[in-house]
C-alpha positions, -999 to 999 in steps of 0.1 A, spaced: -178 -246 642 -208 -248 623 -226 -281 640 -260 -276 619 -255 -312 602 -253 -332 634 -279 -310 655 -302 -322 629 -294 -358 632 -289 -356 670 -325 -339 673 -341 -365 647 -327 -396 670 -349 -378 701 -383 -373 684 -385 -405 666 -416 -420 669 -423 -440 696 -438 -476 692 -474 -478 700 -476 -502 727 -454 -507 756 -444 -541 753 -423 -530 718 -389 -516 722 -384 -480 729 -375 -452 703 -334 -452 699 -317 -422 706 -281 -418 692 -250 -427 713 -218 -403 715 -187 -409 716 -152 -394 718 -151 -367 685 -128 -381 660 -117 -360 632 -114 -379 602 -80 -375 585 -58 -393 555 -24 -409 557 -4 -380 562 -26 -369 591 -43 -340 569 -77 -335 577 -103 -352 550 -122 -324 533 -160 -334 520 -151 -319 485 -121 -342 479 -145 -373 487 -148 -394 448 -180 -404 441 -188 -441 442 -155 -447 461 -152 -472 492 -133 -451 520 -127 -472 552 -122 -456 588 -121 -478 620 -146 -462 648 -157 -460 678 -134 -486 688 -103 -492 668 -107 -528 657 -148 -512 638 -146 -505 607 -167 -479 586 -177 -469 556 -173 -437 544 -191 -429 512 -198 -404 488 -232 -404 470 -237 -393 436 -268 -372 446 -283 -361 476 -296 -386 506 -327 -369 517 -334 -389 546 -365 -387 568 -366 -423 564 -381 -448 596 -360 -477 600 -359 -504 631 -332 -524 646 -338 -566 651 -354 -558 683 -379 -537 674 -358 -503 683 -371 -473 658 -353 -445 649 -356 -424 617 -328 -416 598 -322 -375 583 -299 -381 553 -262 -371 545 -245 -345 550 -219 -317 531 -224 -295 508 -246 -316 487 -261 -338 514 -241 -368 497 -218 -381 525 -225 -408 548 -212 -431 575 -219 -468 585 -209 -495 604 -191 -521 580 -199 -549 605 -230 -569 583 -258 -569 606 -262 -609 599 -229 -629 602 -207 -597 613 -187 -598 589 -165 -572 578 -137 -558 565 -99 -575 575 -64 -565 565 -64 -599 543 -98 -597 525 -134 -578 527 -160 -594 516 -184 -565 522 -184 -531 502 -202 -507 482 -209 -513 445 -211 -486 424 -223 -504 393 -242 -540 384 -239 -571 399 -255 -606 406 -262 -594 441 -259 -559 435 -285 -557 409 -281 -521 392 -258 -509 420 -251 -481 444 -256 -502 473 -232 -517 500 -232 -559 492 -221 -587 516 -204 -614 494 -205 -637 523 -242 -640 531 -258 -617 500 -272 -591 521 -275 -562 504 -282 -525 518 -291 -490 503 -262 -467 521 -287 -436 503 -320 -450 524 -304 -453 561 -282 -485 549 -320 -504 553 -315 -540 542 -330 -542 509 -323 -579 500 -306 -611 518 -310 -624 550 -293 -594 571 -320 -587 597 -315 -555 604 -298 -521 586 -266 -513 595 -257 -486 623 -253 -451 610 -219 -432 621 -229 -401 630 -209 -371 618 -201 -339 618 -187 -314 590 -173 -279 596 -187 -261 567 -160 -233 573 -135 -257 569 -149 -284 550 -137 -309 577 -155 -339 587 -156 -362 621 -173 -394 636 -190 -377 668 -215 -414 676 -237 -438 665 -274 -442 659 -293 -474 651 -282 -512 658 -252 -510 671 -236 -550 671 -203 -543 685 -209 -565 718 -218 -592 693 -191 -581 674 -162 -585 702 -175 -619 719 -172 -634 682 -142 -620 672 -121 -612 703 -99 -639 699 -87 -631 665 -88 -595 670 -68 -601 703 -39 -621 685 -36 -592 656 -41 -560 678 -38 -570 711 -51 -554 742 -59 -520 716 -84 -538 695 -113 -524 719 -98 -493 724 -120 -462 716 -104 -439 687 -89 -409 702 -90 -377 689 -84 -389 648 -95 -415 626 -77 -423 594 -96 -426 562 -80 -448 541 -95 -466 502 -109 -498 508 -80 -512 484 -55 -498 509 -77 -513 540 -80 -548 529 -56 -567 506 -83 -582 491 -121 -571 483 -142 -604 470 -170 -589 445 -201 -603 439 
């Protein structure tokens, strides 16, 4: 298994820079969870190659009712970019990953007003091209509050009220194979927040399974095939 990608990421999270007094909040370091390989429909293993550019590809991890995004960049996403959490955490992100360094992972819960994306309707996704909100594009917009973040800069909030960038899913691709899987997180993770607000309505439609972690496979599926609905702005 070559592991090369999320070493690197892994490594980043523990020499991030810490915060120069001691009253600010520490340095993150990532947090790992159960390896999930990331598969389609038919329970064939996602290869990085068959990613489409510019294409909104939903996966629910750690937990089964968290959604992610899965997208694939039209160029490279260098990294080595310092970002912070609402509380002051640091952390510095190290770019995609694959062959080109194009793929990456987030959290699809909007660090603002959490939302995210339901069977009936998302209101949050990545646009490709122009917008109101969007502006010129490539960036992942929240219809409901206008928050908008650059998934090729560490998701960092470029615009709206989101306070925070959304929580990088950390991943890891088998070159030999060209397979990909969630391994953890790194960044502000809001799925806490996420369950107190939501557990209700995630009880009633998945029941006791809704904060279950994802075991062994996650299925990738088009945002169009995720959510009945996707409100663009």
């Amino acid at each position: 298994m070559e592991r090369r990608d999320f070493v690197k990421l892994c490594a980043a999270s523990a020499a991030a820079t810490t915060l120069p007094t001691a009253a600010d909040a520490a340095s993150l370091k990532a947090r790992l969870y159960r390896r999930a390989l990331l598969v389609d429909e038919r329970q064939q293993p996602i290869r990085a190659e068959s990613l489409r550019v510019g294409v909104n590809y939903v996966f629910d991890y750690p937990f089964a009712a968290t959604p992610c995004f899965l997208l694939h960049l039209a160029g490279p996403a260098a990294g080595g970019i310092d970002l912070r959490t609402e509380a002051g955490g640091a952390y510095r992100w190290e770019g995609g990953i694959g062959p080109r360094k194009a793929i990456v992972a987030y959290s699809a819960i909007c660090a603002h007003k959490l939302t995210y994306p339901t069977r009936q309707v998302s209101f949050i996704g990545y646009r490709d091209g122009p917008s109101p909100v969007a502006g010129p594009g490539k960036v992942i917009t929240c219809c409901s509050d206008r928050s908008v973040y650059d998934p090729a800069a560490g998701a960092r909030v470029v615009a709206g009220p989101a306070p925070q960038p959304l929580a990088t899913i950390l991943l890891e691709h088998d070159a030999t194979r060209d397979e990909l899987a969630a391994v953890g997180t790194f960044g502000g993770e809001m799925f806490e927040t996420f369950f107190r607000k939501f557990g209700f309505r995630l009880q009633l439609e998945m029941g006791d399974r809704a904060k279950s972690g994802v075991q062994d496979r996650a299925v990738v599926r088009e945002l169009a095939h995720y959510s009945s609905q996707w409100a663009r702005c």
